[in-house]
Every structure is written in C-alpha cells, then in structure tokens.
N, C-alpha and C positions, 0 to 999 in steps of 0.2 A: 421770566421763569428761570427758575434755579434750571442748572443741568441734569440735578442728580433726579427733580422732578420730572424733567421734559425724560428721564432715562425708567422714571417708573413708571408714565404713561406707557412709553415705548413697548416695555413689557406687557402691557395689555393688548395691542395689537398683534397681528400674525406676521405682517412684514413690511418692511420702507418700498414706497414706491416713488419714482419722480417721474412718472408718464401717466396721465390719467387714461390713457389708451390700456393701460395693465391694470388698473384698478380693480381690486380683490375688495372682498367686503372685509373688513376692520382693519386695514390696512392704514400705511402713518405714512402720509403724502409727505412730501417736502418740495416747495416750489422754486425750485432753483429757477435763474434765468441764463439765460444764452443770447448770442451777438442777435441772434432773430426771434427771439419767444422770452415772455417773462411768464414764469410757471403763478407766480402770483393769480393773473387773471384765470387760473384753472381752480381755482383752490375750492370754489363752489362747487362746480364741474365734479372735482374728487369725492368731495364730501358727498354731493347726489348718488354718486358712483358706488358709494360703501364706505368710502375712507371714514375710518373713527375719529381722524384730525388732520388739520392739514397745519402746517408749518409755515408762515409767511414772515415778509421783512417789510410789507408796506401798509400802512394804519390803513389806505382806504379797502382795503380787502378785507378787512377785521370785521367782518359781519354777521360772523357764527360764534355760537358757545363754543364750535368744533374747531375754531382757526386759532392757531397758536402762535402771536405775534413777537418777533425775533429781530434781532438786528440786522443780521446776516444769515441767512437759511445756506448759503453752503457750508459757511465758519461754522454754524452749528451742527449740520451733518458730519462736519470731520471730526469738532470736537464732542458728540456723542459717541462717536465710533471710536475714541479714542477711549472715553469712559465705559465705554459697554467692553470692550477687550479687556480692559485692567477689573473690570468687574468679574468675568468669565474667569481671567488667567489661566485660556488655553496655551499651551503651548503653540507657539507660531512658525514656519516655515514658511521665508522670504525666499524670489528671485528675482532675478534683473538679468538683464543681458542684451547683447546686442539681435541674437538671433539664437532660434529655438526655446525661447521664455515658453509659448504657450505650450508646447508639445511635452516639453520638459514637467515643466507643473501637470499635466494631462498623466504624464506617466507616471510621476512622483502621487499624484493622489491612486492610481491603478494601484499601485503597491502597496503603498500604507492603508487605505481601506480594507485591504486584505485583513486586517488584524484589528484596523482603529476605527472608529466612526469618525471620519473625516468632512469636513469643509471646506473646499477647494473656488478660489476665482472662478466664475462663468464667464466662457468665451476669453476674450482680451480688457476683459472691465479691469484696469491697469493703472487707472490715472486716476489724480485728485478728487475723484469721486469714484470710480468703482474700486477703489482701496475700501475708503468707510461704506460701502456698502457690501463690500465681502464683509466686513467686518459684522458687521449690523446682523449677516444672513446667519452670523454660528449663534448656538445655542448652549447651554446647560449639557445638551449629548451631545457637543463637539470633541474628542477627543484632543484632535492635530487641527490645527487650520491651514491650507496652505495659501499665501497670500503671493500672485503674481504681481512685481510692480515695474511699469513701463516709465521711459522719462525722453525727453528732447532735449534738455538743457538742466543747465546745473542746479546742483541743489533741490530738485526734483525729489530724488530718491531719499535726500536726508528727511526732505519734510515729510514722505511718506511712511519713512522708519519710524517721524517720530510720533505719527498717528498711531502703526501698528504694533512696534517695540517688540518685534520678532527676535525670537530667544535661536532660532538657526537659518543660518542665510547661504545663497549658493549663487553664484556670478556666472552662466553659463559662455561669455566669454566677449572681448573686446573687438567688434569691427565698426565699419565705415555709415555705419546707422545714423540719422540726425545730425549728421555734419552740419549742418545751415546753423542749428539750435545750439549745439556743443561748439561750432568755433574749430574741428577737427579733430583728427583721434586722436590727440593727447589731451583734448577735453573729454573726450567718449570715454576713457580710461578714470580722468579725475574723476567723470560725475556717477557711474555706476560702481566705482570705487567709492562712493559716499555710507554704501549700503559694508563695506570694510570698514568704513571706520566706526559706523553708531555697533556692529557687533562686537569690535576692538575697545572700544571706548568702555562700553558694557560689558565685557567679560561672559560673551556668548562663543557659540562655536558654528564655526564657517568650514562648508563641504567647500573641499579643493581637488579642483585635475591638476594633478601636478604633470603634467604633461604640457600644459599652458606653461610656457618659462614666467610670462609676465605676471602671472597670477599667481605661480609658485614663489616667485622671488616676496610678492608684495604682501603675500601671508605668512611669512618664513616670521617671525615671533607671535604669531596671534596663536590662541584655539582651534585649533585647525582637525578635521579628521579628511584622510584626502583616500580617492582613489587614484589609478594608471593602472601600466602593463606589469609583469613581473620583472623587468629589469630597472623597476623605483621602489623604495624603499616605502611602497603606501598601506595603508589601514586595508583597505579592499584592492586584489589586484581582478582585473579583467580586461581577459584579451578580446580583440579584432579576429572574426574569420573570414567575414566577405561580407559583402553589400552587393550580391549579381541573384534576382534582382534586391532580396531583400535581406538587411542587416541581419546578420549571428553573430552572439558572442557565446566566451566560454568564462563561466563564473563557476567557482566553485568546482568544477569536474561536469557542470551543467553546460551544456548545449544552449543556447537560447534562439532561439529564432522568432525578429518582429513582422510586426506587417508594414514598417516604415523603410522606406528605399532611402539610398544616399549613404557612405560611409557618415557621413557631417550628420549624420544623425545617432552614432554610436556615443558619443559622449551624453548624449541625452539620453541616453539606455542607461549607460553606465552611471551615470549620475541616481538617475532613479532607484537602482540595482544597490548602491552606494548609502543613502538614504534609508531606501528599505532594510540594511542589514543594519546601520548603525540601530534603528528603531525595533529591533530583533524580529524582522518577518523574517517568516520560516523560506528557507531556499524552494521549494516546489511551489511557494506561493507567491516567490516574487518572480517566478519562471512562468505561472500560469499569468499575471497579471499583465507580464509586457508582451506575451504571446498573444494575448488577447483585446489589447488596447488596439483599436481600428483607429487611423487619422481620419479626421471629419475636417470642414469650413477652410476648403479648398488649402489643405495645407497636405503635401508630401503624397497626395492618394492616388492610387494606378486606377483606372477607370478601363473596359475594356468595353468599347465603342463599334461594332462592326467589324472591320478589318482591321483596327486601329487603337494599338494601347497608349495612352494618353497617361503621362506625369501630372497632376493637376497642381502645382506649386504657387498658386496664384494669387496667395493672400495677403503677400507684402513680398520686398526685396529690396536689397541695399546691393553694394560692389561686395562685400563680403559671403552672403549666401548664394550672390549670382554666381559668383565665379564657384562656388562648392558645387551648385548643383549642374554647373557648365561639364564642369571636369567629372562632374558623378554618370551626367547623361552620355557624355563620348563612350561610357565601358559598355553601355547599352548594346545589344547586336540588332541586324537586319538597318533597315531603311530610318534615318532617324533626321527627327525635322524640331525644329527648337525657334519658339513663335514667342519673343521675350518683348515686354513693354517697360516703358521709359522706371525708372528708381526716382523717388519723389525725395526732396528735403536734403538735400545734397549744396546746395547753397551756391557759392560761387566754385566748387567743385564739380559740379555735374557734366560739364562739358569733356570735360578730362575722364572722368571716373565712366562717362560714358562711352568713351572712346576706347578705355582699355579694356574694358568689356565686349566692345564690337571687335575689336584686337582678337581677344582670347576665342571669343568664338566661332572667328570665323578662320583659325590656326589648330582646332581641334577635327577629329576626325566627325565631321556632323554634314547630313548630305544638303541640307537647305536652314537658311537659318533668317527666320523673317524679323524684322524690327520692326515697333509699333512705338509710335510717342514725337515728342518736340524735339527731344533730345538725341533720341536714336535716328532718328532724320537726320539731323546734323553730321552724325559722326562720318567718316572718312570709310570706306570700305574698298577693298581689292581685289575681290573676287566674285565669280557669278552666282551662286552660289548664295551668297545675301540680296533680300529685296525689304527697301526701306518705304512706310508708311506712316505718316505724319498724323493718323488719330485712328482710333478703330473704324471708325465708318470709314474712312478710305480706304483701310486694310480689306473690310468684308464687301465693300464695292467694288474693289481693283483685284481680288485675289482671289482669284477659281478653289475656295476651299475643299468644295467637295468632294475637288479630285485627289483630294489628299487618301489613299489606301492602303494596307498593309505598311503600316509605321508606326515607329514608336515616335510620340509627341510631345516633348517639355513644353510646358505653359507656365509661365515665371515674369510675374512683375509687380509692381506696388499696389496697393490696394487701391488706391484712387483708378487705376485701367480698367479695373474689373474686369479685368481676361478671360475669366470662368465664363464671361457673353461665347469666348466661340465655343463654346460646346454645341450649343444650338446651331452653329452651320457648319459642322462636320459632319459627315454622313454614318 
C-alpha cells in the first residue's frame, strides 16, 4: 500500500494505537514488535477490540479485510508520521537535553496554549516511536506542536528531526546523561547538538540561554533568538530571585512565582517565558501559566507527609541533575535527610561519577544521607552520617523508615529504583 493511501485511511480513524490494552473503537492499531512481544499476534485481538485496521509486517497474520500488510510496521509508523506532519504543516517546536526536557516541554505547552491550540508530547513518549506518535496525535486544529525528543546515542536526534522537521528547536542543556550510549560528554554534546545542526542546515531558529558558554558559542552564526539576565545582550532578559522553597523570577516588571523548587529549574521557566514571548503571548498570560503549571510523575513535587515534607525527584537522574538538586536541597532549613538511588547508563563511568556524588553529598550541609543501589554500595564514604544499601528491599528491611519525622526529604534517582516505592513506608 501506497503511503499517501495507508495516510488516507489514517484519517478515517480517531487515533494510532500500539497496545491493544488501549484500544478505542476505530482506532488504527500498528503492531510493532519488541525483544519480548510481537504486536502482530494481537492484530485480531485489535480489530475485535474496535480497531478499524490493524497494520502488520507478517503474511501469516493477514487474515482480515481490516489487516494492513507492511514491510515493516515501525518504518511505516515513522514514515506516516513524517507524511502526516508535512501534510498538516504545523509549525513544530523541538527539544532535547540532557535534563529538564519534560518539565520544560510541560511549561512551553502551559504558555503557548494560553493563546494557540497546541499539541504537546505525553509523558516522556520521546524515542523512535513516541516522536511519530506525537506526531500522528496533531490534527487540522493544531496550531503549535511541541515535540519532546529524547536520545542515548548518536544520531538519534537527527533521525528524529528528520521525522519531525521542526521549524524551532531549544537544547535545554549538555550534562552526564547516557554516557554508556554517547561514549562521554563530548559525545552528549555532539549528539543533542544534532538537533543544531538539521535547524542550521534548514534555516530554522533556535531558543538559546546564552548563559550556557557552550551553547552560546556553538549558536553564535545560526538563527538564534536567545534569553539571560540583563547583563547579555539577549532578545528576553529574566532575572533569578530565589528558589527557598519555590523558584521566582522577574520578567517584564513581572514577579513570577512557580510551584517548581530547585534554582536548576529557573532556566526552564525562563525558556518557557522566552518561547512564549517570541510567539507573542500576552505577559499576564505567560505569568498565569507558569504559576499555575503543578509538577506531576514524580518529577520536582514537594509532598507534605505527616511531619514530613518530601522532594519527590524520582523519575530519573544522572551526576548532573544529582548534584543540582544535592546543592538545591542543602539551602532547605530544619532536619534534612536525602535517600538517593544508584544513576543508570553511566557505562564504564559509573563507579567514579558515583563516588563523586557520595563525595558531594556527604560535604554538604545535609543530616543523614542514605544510599540505595549497586553502585552506591560501592562507593567510599567518611562519615556517620551516610548508611549504604545494596537494593531497596534491603534498604526497607534494614532501615527503621518510620522513624523518620519532622524533615525535609530529597528522593532522587533513576527510574529504574523506583524510589517513589518509599512513600509507602514513611509515616
């Protein structure tokens, strides 16, 4: 089947699915396969379910008017979604980065909805498939799209550009993320610099913090419209007024005050803020928007627990967001206890990157500071002060949690720990 045909059908349905557990009636199944599941053997399954077609790559599955047989059911998901975009020709807002992509995108659509009908990534759908299925999800009333794109290794992000062909892109900035994948950070640098060059290449324009030297220097000839503070020379300036507990800035003569803690979360205000004015929302409406965006899916949220206000920062971490939010939690006041689990995809780095992190945090002013993981096991510690466990059940076995009371409590580590488990045995 032609593409432009498999793209008219498309339009008949209501939306792409790839889990026949979500199956909507006249939905357009696509049976991708995975190292444990081939979506194939579901395509019946779908089609009983409501699906108005299902999309396969193997003849013996072919057994409906409604199966739509394919060479490769991902290749064609990407390249539908590459056709349906250029069919739309919404305007596209890309990111990448090493850390704060989702919150960032989260706030960048608060603001621009203000004014646009926007289409924004769900969750962290970020990779080789939830790109073409953001895509897939805009319509005819999309105004903006904003399209999150995530990568571990190179070339990642160009191939996603060259799905999306994002008319403005924004790098929220270079740390120690996928090291295993990248090969170190001056591959983390080359590969989300990928998404520099298909907008350079193209004669698009790229949001810049010129505040980043690396990323200022590395857009100094491109299209650029950039924010900082008032002592650069930028398109938007906005200052820093504190982050105790939660981030303000001062835009415009405006105040702003989020509900995200952490100064390392001001650049993703500001970015938003930065966005929203190049795309002309109105200043009280990009003030009501960031005011009002709540963090959800355990990312940056203060939780207030009995005696005990809880950081819930638990959805991922590298050495570069640890140590932000290490140094963010020391300004915290009263009794403060910091329960940090191992950083995933670190490669032959991890022992080290894990150790300078037990380093920092056990030389800040912090009253107990537990380590969970393989890694954090390992590391070297010197004072009483840290108490090391080698997986979470040991931790919730061996660790009187309950008696944890009036404190403030960072929870930060990869998403593989799933940390957010101790909330259930805190009191």
């Amino acid at each position: 089947m032609k593409l432009a045909d498999l793209h008219t059908l498309f339009l008949e349905c209501n939306a792409v699915c790839t889990d026949t557990r979500k199956i909507k009636s006249n939905d357009l199944f696509f049976a991708l396969k995975g190292d444990n599941y081939n979506g194939n053997s579901y395509a019946d399954a779908a089609i009983k379910s409501g699906a108005k077609f299902a999309v396969i790559d193997e003849e013996q599955y072919n057994t409906s008017s409604k199966t739509i047989l394919v060479e490769d059911v991902l290749k064609t998901l990407q390249e539908l979604a590459a056709f349906h975009r250029n069919y739309l020709k919404t305007p596209i807002v890309a990111l990448t980065g090493s850390n704060g992509k989702t919150t960032t995108k989260e706030l960048i659509n608060a603001v621009l909805s203000k004014k646009y009908n926007t289409t924004a990534t769900i969750g962290n759908l970020n990779n080789h498939i939830g790109v073409p299925l953001t895509l897939l999800s805009m319509t005819k009333d999309t105004q903006i799209g904003i399209v999150e794109m995530g990568a571990n290794h190179l070339k990642e992000i160009e191939f996603l550009c060259g799905i999306a062909h994002p008319d403005y892109g924004y790098i929220t900035n270079f740390g120690k993320a996928h090291l295993e994948g990248f090969g170190g950070i001056q591959g983390v640098i080359e590969g989300k610099s990928e998404m520099y060059n298909y907008l350079t290449t193209n004669k698009k324009t790229i949001f810049v913090n010129l505040s980043d030297a690396i990323q200022k220097k590395k857009t100094k000839n491109t299209n650029r419209y950039t924010f900082g503070n008032k002592t650069e020379n930028t398109d938007v300036s906005i200052s820093f007024i504190e982050a105790q507990p939660f981030v303000k800035s001062l835009y415009n003569t405006l105040e702003i005050k989020s509900q995200l803690i952490g100064d390392y979360n001001f650049n993703n205000i500001a970015a938003a803020i930065t966005i929203g004015h190049f795309f002309k929302v109105k200043d009280l409406d990009l003030k009501d928007a960031i005011e009002n965006y709540i963090p959800s899916n355990n990312r940056s949220q203060i939780i207030n627990q009995d005696s005990n206000k809880i950081i819930l920062d638990a959805y991922n971490a590298n050495p570069t967001s640890m140590q932000a939010a290490l140094l963010n939690f020391e300004k915290q006041d009263g009794k403060k206890i910091a329960i940090l689990g191992d950083m995933f995809e670190l490669g032959n780095s991890a022992i080290e990157e894990h150790q300078t992190i037990a380093n920092l945090a056990q030389s800040l002013d912090i009253d107990q500071i537990i380590f969970i993981g393989e890694n954090f096991n390992l590391a070297e510690t010197n004072t009483t002060k840290a108490i090391q466990f080698e997986s979470f059940n040991t931790f919730t076995e061996g660790f009187n949690i309950k008696s944890i009371e009036d404190s403030t409590i960072l929870i930060k580590g990869s998403r593989g720990m799933a940390l957010e488990r101790t909330l259930k045995f805190l009191p």
